[in-house]
Every structure is written in C-alpha cells, then in structure tokens.
C-alpha atoms as one frame of an Amber mdcrd trajectory, in Angstrom:
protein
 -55.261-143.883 247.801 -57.814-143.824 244.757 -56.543-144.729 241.540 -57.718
-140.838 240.051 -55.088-139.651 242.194 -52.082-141.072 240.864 -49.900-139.179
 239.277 -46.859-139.361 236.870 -43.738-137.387 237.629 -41.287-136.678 235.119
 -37.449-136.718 236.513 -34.721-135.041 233.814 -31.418-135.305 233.983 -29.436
-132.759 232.267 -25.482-132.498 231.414 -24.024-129.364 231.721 -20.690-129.815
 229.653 -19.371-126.399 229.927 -19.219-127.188 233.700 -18.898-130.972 233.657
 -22.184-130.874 236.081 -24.966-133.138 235.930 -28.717-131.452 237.180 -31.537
-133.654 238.299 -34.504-131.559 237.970 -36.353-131.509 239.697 -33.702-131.832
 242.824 -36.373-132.931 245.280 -39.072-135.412 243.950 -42.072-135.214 246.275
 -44.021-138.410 245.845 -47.306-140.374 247.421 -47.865-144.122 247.348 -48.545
-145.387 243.938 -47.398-142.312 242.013 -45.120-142.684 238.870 -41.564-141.374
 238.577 -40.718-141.277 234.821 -36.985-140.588 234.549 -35.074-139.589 231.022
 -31.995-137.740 230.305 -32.531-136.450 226.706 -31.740-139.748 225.196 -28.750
-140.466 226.715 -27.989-143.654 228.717 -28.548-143.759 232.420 -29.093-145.226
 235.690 -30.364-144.217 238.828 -29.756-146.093 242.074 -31.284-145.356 245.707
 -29.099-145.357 248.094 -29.756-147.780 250.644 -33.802-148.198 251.740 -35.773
-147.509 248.240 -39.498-146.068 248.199 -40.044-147.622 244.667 -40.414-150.894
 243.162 -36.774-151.340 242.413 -33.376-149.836 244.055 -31.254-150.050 240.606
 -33.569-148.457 237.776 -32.137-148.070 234.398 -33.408-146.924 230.918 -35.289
-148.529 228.857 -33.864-150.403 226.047 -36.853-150.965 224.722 -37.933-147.769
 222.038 -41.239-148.564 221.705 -43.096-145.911 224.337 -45.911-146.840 225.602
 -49.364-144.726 225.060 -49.935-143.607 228.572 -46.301-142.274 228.749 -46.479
-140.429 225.131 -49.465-137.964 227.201 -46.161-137.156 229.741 -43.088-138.127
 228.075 -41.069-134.352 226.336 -41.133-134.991 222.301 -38.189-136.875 221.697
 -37.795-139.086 218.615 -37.169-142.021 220.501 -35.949-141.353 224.129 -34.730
-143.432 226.298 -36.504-143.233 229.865 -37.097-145.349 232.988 -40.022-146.008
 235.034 -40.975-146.914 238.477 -43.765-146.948 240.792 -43.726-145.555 244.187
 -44.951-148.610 246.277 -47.512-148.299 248.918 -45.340-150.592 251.417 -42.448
-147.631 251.810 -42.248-146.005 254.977 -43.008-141.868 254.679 -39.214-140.237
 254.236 -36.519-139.298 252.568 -34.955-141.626 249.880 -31.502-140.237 248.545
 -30.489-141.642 245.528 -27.177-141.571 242.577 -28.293-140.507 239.031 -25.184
-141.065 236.253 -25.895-140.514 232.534 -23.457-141.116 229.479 -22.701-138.467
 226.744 -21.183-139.865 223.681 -20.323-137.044 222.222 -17.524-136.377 225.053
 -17.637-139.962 226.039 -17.735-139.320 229.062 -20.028-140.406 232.272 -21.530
-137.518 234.537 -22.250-138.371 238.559 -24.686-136.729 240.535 -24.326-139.111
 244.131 -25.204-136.647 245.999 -28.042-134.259 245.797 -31.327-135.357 244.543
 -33.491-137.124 246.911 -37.271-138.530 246.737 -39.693-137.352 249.449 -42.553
-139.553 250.151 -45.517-137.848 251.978 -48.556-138.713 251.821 -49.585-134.847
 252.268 -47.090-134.183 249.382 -48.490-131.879 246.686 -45.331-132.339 244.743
C-alpha cells in the first residue's frame, strides 16, 4: 500500500445517560493495512480491547494520558480542549476479517462505567472504502 493512501479514522464513543447505553460510532470500522484508528470518547476515560485475534498494533488500547496532541492528529482530532484519545495502527501482518472488540468509557459525573462488549467490530479489507 502507498503511504498517500493511508488514512486516519476517527472512532467516538458516546454515553447515552438517559438510556444507560454506550454508542461506538461508527459501529463498523472498515479499515486497510496501515490505516489509523483514532479513538476518543469526549474526554472521558476509556479502553478498548479486541477480542481475541487483533488487526492492530496492540489488543488492549487505552487513552492517552498524555494531553499534549500531536500536530498530525489536531488536522483529525473534534475541538476539544484537551481530549483524551487513543491511537493505533492497523498492521499490515493481520489477516483480512472481522475483529470484534469491547469499548468501556467512565463518566464522572454519574460515576459510573458504560460497556459496549458486544457490537462494534473492525473490518479489514483491503477493497474497503470505509
């Protein structure tokens, strides 16, 4: 794959309190080798974990402690003041599939941890238009 064709995908997780649900949008990430997911849940703590086989670089990702964005992530990155966000590389070595994977993100202000184990997956195609 050339380098030009990379791309960076933004992942958002977002609490629903009202319903006590937890959306990853978007639900299906459709990814090629050596694309970048960029995952963030408004500031809010998080993790994400594959479950089982993982197409990217690690198979527990969590956000960034570090508040200092980098400049080829402000160009992609929603305007938060100082958001906390995770990012991993889709590695070329990954079999073509499906990858589900467990997203759960903390909201202080009900302290209380939302689950999503079961729904959003990454895709990786190398036909994928995402």
């Amino acid at each position: 794959m050339h380098p030009e064709n990379k791309r960076n995908i933004l992942v958002n997780f977002v609490i629903h309190p009202e319903t006590g649900d937890l959306s990853c949008i978007p639900t299906v990430v459709h990814a090629k080798e050596n694309d970048t997911i960029i995952f963030f849940a408004n500031n809010r703590p998080f993790t994400v974990m594959c479950k089982g086989l993982s197409p990217l670089e690690k198979v527990d990702i969590r956000n960034s402690r570090n508040q200092n964005i980098p400049d080829e992530l402000k160009k992609v990155l929603p305007d938060y003041s100082s958001p906390k966000f995770a990012v991993a590389k889709v590695q070329s070595t990954a079999p073509n599939g499906v990858y589900p994977f467990a997203c759960a993100v903390y909201d202080a202000s009900s302290d209380q941890v939302y689950l999503d184990a079961g729904c959003p997956i990454i895709i990786k195609d190398p036909g994928t238009q995402g």
